[in-house]
C-alpha positions as CSV (number, residue, x, y, z in Angstrom):
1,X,45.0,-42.7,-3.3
2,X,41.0,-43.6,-3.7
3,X,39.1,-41.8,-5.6
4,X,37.1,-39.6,-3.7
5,X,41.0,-38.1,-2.9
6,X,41.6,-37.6,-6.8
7,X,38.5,-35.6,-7.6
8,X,38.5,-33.6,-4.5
9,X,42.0,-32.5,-5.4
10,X,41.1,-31.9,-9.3
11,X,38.8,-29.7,-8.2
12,X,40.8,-27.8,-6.4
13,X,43.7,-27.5,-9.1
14,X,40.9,-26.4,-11.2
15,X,39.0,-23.5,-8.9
16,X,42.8,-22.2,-8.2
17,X,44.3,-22.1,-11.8
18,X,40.6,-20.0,-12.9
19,X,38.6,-18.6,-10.0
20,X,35.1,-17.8,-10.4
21,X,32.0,-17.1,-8.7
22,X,29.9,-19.4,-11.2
23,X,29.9,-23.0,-10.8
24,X,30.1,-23.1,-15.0
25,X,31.6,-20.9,-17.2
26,X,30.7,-18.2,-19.3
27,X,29.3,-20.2,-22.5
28,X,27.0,-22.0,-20.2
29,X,25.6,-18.9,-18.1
30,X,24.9,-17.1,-22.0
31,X,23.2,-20.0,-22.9
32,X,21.5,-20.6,-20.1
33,X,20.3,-16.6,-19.8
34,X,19.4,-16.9,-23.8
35,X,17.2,-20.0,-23.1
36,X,15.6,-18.1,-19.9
37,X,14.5,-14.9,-21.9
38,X,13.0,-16.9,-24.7
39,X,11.2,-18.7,-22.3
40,X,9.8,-16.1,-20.2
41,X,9.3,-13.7,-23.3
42,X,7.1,-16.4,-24.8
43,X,5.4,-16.7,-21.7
44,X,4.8,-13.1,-21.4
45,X,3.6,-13.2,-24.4
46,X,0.6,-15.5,-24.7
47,X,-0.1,-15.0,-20.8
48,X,0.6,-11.5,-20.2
49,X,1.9,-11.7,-16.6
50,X,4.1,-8.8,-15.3
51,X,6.5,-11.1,-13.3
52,X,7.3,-13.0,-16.8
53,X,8.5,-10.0,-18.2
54,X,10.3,-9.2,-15.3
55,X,12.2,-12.2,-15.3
56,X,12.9,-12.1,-19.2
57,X,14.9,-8.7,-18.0
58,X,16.3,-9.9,-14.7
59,X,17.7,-12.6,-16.6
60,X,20.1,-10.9,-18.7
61,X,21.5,-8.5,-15.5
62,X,23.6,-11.4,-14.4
63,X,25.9,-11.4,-17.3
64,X,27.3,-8.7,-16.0
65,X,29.0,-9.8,-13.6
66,X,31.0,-11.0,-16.1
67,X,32.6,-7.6,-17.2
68,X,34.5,-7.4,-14.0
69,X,36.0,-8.5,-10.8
70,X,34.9,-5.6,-9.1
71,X,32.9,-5.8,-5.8
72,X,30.8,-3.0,-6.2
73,X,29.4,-4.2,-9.7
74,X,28.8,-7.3,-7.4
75,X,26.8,-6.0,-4.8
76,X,25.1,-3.4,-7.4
77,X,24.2,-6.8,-9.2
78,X,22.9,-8.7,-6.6
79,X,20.6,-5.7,-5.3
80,X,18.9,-5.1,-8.8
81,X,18.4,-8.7,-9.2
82,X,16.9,-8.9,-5.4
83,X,15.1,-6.1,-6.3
84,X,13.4,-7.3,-9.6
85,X,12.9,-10.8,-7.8
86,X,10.7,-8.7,-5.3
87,X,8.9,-6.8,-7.8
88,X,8.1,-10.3,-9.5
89,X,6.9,-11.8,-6.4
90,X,4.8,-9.0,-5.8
91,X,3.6,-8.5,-8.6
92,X,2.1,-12.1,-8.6
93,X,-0.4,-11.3,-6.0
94,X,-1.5,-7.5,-7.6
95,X,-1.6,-8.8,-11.1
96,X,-4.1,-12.1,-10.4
97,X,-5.3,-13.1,-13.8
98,X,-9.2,-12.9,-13.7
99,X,-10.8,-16.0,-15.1
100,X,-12.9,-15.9,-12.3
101,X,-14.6,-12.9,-13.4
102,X,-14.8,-13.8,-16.9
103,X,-16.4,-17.5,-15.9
104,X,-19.2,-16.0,-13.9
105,X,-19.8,-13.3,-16.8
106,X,-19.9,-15.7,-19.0
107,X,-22.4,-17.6,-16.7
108,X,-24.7,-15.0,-16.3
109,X,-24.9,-14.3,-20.1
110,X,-26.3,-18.2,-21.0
111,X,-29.0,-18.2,-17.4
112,X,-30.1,-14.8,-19.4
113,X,-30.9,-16.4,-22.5
């Protein structure tokens, strides 16, 4: 038997004894989701973009997925999440920081003096 043979079949073994529809387990996606909030919560806060905040509160949504099995927590899930990913992406063209305006402000402040 190569090898190729032996990890395809471990893997197997493994998704059949504890399904899931994560590739890593629950440890890992709390982890992960802690590290993401932080992250985008800092974010938010020294850049103040909307779409941070909605990630830092996206984020957190897919844990529970983890509460059950049931397909209609599933798709519920996966449409808030599509939803706030939306919003996000939209909100990244409404919500243009203006340095622009504050550069030629400040521009026309010093040819003044």
């Amino acid at each position: 038997m190569d090898l190729l043979n032996i990890l395809t079949s471990l893997a197997q073994i493994s998704d059949a004894e504890h399904p899931s529809i994560f590739p890593f387990g629950f440890s890992m996606h709390i982890a992960l989701a802690i590290i993401s909030v932080v992250f985008f919560a800092y974010r938010f806060a020294t850049q103040k973009r909307p779409f941070q905040l909605i990630f830092a509160i996206a984020v957190p949504i897919s844990l529970a997925l983890w509460i059950s099995d049931n397909k209609t927590l599933f798709y519920t899930v996966g449409l808030i999440e599509f939803i706030l990913i939306l919003a996000a992406f939209i909100s990244t063209f409404i919500c243009k920081p203006k340095n622009n305006e504050k550069a030629g402000g400040d521009d026309k402040k010093t040819e003044e003096k």
